[in-house]
C-alpha positions as CSV (number, residue, x, y, z in Angstrom):
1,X,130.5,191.9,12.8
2,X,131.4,195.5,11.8
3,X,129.4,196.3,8.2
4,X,131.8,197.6,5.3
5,X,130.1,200.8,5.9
6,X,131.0,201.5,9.5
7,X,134.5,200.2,8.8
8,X,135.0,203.4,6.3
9,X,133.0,205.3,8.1
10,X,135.9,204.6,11.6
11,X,138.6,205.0,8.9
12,X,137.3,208.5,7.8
13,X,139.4,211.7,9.1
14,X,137.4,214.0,11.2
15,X,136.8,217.3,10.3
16,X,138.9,219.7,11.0
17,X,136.6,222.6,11.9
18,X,139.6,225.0,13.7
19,X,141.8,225.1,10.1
20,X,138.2,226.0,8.7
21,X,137.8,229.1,11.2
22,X,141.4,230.1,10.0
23,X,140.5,230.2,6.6
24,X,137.3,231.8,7.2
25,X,138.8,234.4,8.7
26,X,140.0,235.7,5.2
27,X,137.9,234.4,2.9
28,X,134.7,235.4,4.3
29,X,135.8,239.5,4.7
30,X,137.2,238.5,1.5
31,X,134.3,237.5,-0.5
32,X,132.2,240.6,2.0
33,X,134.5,243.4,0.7
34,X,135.6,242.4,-2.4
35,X,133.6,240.0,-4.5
36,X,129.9,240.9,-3.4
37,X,130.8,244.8,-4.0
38,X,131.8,243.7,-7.7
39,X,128.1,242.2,-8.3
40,X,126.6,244.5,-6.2
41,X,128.1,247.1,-8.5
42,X,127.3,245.4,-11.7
43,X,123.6,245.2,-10.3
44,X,123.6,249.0,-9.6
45,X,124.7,250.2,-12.8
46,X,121.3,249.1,-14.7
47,X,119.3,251.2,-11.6
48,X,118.8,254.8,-10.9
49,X,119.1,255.1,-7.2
50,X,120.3,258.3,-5.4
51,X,120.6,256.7,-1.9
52,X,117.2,257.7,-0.7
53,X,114.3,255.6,-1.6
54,X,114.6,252.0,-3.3
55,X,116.3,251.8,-6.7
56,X,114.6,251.9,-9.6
57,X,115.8,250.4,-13.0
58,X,116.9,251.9,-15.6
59,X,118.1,249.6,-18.1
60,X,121.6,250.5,-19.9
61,X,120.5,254.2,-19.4
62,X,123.6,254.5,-17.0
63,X,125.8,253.6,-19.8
64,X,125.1,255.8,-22.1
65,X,124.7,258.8,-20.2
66,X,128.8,257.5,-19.4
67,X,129.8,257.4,-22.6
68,X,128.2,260.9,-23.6
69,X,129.5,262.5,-20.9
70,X,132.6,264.7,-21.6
71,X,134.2,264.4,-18.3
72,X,134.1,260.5,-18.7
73,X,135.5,260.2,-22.1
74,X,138.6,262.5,-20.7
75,X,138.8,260.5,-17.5
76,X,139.4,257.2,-19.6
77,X,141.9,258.9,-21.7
78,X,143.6,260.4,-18.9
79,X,144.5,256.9,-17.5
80,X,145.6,255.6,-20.5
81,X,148.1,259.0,-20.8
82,X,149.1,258.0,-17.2
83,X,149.5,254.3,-18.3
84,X,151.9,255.5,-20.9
85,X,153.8,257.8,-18.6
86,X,154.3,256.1,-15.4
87,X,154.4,252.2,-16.0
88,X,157.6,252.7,-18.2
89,X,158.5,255.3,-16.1
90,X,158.2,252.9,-12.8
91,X,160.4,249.8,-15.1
92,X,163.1,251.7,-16.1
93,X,163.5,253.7,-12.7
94,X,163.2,250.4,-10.9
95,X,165.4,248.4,-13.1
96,X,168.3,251.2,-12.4
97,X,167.5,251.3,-8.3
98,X,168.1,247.4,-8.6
99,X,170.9,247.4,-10.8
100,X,172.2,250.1,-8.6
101,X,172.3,248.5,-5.2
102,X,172.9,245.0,-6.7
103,X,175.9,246.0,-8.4
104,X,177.1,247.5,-4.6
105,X,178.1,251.1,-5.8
106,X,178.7,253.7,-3.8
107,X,175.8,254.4,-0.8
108,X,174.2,251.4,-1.9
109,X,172.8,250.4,1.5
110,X,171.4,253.4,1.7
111,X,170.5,254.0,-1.5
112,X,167.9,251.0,-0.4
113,X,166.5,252.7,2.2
114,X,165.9,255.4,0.0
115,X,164.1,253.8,-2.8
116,X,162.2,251.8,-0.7
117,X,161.3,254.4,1.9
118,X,158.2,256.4,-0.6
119,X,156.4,252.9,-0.8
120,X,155.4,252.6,2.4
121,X,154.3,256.1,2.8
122,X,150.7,257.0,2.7
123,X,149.6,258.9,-0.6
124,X,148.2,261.8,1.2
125,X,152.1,262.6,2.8
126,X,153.5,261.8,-0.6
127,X,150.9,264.2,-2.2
128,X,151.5,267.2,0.1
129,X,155.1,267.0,-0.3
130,X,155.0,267.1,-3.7
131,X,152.5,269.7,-4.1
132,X,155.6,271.8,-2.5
133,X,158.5,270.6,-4.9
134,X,156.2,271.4,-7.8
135,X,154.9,274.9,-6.9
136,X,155.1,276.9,-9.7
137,X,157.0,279.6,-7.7
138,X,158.4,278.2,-4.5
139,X,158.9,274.9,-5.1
140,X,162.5,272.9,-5.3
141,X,161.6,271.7,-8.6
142,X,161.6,274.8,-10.9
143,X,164.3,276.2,-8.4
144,X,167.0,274.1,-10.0
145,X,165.4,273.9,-13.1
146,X,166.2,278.0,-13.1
147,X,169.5,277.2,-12.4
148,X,169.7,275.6,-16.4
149,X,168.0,278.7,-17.5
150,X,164.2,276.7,-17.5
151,X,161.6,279.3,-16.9
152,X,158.8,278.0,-13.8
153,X,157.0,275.1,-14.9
154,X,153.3,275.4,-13.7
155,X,153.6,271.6,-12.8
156,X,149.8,271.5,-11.2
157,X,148.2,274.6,-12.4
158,X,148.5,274.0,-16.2
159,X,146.4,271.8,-18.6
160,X,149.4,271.2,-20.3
161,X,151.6,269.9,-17.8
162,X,149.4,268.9,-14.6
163,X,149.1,265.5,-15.8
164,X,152.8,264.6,-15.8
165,X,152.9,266.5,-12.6
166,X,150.9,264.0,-11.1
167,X,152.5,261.1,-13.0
168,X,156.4,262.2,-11.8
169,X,154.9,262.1,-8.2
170,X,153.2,258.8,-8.8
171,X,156.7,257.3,-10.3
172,X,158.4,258.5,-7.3
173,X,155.8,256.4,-5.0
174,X,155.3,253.3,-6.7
175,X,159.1,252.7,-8.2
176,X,160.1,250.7,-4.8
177,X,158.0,247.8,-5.4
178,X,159.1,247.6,-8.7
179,X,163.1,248.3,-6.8
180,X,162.5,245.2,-4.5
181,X,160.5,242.8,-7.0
182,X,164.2,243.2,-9.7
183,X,166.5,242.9,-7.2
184,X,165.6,239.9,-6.0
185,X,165.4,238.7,-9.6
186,X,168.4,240.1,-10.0
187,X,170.4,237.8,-6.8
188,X,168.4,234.6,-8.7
189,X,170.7,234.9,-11.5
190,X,173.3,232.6,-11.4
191,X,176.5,233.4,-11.7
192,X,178.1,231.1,-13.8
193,X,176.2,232.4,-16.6
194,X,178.3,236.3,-16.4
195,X,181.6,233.8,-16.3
196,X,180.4,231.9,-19.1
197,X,179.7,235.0,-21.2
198,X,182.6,237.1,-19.8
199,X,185.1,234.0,-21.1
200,X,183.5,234.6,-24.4
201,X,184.9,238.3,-24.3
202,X,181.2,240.0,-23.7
203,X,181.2,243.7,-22.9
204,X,179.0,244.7,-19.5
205,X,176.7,246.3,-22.0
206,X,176.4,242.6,-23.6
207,X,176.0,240.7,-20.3
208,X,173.4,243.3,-19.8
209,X,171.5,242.8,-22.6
210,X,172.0,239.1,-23.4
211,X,172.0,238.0,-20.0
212,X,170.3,239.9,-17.3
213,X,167.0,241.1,-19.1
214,X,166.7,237.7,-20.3
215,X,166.5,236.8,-16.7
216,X,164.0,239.5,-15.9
217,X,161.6,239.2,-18.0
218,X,159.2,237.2,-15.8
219,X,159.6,239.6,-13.3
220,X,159.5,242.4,-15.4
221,X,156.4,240.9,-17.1
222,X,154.8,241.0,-13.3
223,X,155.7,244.6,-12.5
224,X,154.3,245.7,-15.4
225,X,150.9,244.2,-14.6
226,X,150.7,245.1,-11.5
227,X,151.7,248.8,-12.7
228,X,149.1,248.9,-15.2
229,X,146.1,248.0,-12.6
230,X,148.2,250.2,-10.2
231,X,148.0,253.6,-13.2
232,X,144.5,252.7,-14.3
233,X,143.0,253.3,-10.8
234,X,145.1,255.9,-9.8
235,X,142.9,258.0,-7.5
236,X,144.7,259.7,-3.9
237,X,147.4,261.9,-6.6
238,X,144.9,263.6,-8.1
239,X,142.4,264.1,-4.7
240,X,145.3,265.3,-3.0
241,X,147.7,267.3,-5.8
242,X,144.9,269.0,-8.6
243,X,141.4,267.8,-7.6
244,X,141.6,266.4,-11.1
245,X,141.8,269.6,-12.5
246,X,142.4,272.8,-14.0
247,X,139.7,272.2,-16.1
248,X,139.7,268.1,-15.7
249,X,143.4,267.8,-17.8
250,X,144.5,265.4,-14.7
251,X,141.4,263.9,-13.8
252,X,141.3,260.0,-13.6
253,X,138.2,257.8,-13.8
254,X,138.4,256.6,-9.9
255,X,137.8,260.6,-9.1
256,X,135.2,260.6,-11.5
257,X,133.4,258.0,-10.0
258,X,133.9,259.6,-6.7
259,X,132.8,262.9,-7.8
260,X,129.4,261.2,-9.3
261,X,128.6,258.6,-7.2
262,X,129.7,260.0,-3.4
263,X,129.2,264.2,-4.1
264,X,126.3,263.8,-6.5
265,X,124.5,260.6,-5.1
266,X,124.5,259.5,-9.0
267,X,125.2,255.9,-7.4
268,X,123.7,254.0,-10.4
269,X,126.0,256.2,-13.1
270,X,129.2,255.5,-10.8
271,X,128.5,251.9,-10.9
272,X,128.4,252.0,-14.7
273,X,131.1,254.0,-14.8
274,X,133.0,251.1,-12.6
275,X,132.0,248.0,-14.3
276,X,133.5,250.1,-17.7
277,X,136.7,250.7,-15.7
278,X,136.9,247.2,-15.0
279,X,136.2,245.7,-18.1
280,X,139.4,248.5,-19.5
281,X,141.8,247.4,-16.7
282,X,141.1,243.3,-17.2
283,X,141.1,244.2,-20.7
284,X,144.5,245.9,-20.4
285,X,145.9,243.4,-18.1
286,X,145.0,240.5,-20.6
287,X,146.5,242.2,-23.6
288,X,150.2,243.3,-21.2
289,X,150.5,240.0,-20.1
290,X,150.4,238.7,-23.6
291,X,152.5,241.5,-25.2
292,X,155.4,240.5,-22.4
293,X,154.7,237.2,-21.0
294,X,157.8,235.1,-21.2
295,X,158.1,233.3,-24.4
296,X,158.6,228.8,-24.4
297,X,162.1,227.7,-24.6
C-alpha cells in the first residue's frame, strides 16, 4: 500500500520549467542591466577608480568632492528649474491635445497623428530640428516672433534663456504620452454624469471643472510622476541642443555624470554623483505622488 507520502508526492503538479524560461527571459536581462548596475554604482561611489588598475576606496571622499563642486550644485538646480518648467508645461499641453481630439473638433484625427507623432521620434532628430527653429538668426521661431515686433531670442546661445530653450523642445517631445494617457481617461468618463450635471443647468466651464478633472486626477497624478523621473534625468536635449552650456546655464546632472565619469574616467565621482541623483528623483517622486495622489471617498 501507497505511503501518505508518495500519495502527495503523485498528487503534486510538475514543474513547469518552459513558463520559467519565459520569465527568465526578462527578469534575468532585467536584474543584469538594471538592478546590479544600481549596487554596482552604489559600491563605486565610496572607490576611486579611473578604469585602469583595481579600485581603490575612498570612503565618502566622492561625496564631497560632489557637493563642492560648482558644476554639480548647478546641475541639480538645473533639473529642478526644468522640473518646474516642463512637467506643468507637458499637463496642461496634454490635457488640451486630449480635450481637443476627444471633444472631435475640427482636424481632430489628424490632430492625433500630430501630437502623438514627436513621441516616438528619437531625441537626437528631435534635437537637430529644434536647434533650427531656435537659431537665433535663421530659425522659424524668432521669424514670427519678428512679425509681433519681438527682437531675436538667442534661444541656445544665452545663459538667460538656453534653459527654457531646451525645456520648450523637451515639452514638444514628451507631451504625447501625456496626449494618449488623458484621452483615454477621458473616453472612461461616463456619460451620464455630463447629463446629470447638464440637467442641473452647469456651464461647460462647470462640467469641466466639477466633473472632468475630478475624473483625471489618477491619471493626471501618473503623468506627472512619470514627467518628474522623465525632467530629472533629462540628458539627449542638452548633448544634442547646448552641450549643457554657455557656460553650464542648461546643464543637467545626467551630462554631468557623463562628462565626469565617461570623458574624465572620474568613474568613482560619477557614481556618487548618481546615487545623489537617485536618492533626489525617489525623493521627488515620493513627495508628487503624495502632493496629488487621489484623495479616499
Amino acid at each position: 500500500m501507497a505511503s501518505a507520502t508518495d500519495t502527495r508526492r503523485d498528487l503534486k503538479a510538475p514543474t513547469d520549467w518552459v513558463a520559467y524560461a519565459f520569465v527568465a527571459l526578462f527578469t534575468v536581462p532585467f536584474f543584469i542591466f538594471n538592478i546590479a548596475p544600481i549596487f554596482f554604482s552604489a559600491y563605486l561611489s565610496v572607490m576611486k577608480w579611473g578604469i585602469f588598475g583595481p579600485p581603490r576606496f575612498a570612503g565618502l571622499s566622492n561625496y564631497r568632492d560632489a557637493l563642492d563642486n560648482d558644476q554639480v550644485r548647478m546641475a541639480f538646480t538645473n533639473i529642478l528649474l526644468y522640473g518646474l518648467v516642463i512637467v506643468p508645461g507637458v499637463l496642461v499641453c496634454g490635457l488640451l491635445a486630449a480635450l481637443y481630439v476627444h471633444n472631435r473638433w475640427p482636424l481632430s484625427s489628424f490632430a492625433r497623428v500630430c501630437f502623438f507623432a514627436p513621441y516616438v521620434v528619437s531625441a537626437t532628430v528631435i534635437g537637430l530640428v529644434w536647434v533650427w527653429l531656435l537659431d537665433t538668426q535663421f530659425g522659424l521661431i524668432n521669424h514670427y516672433l519678428s512679425y509681433a515686433g519681438i527682437d531675436n531670442i538667442p534661444w541656445l546661445t544665452s545663459t538667460r534663456w538656453s534653459l527654457f530653450g531646451v525645456s520648450i523642445t523637451s515639452i514638444w517631445w514628451d507631451m504625447g504620452l501625456a496626449f494618449v494617457l488623458i484621452l483615454a481617461a477621458l473616453h472612461d468618463i461616463p456619460g451620464e454624469l455630463y447629463d446629470a450635471v447638464e440637467v442641473d443647468g452647469a456651464s461647460r466651464w462647470q462640467r469641466f471643472w466639477y466633473v472632468t478633472l475630478p475624473m483625471l486626477k489618477p491619471v493626471l497624478s501618473m503623468v506627472v510622476t512619470l514627467q518628474l523621473i522623465s525632467t530629472l534625468r533629462i540628458f539627449s536635449q542638452v548633448y544634442v541642443m547646448t552641450s549643457g552650456g554657455p557656460a553650464s546655464s542648461s546643464t543637467s546632472v545626467l551630462f554631468e555624470i557623463y562628462t565626469v565619469a565617461i570623458r574624465n574616467q572620474k568613474f568613482g565621482l560619477g557614481a556618487a554623483m548618481s546615487v545623489m541623483l537617485f536618492a533626489v528623483i525617489l525623493a521627488v517622486t515620493l513627495l508628487s505622488r503624495r502632493l496629488v495622489r487621489e484623495q479616499p471617498r
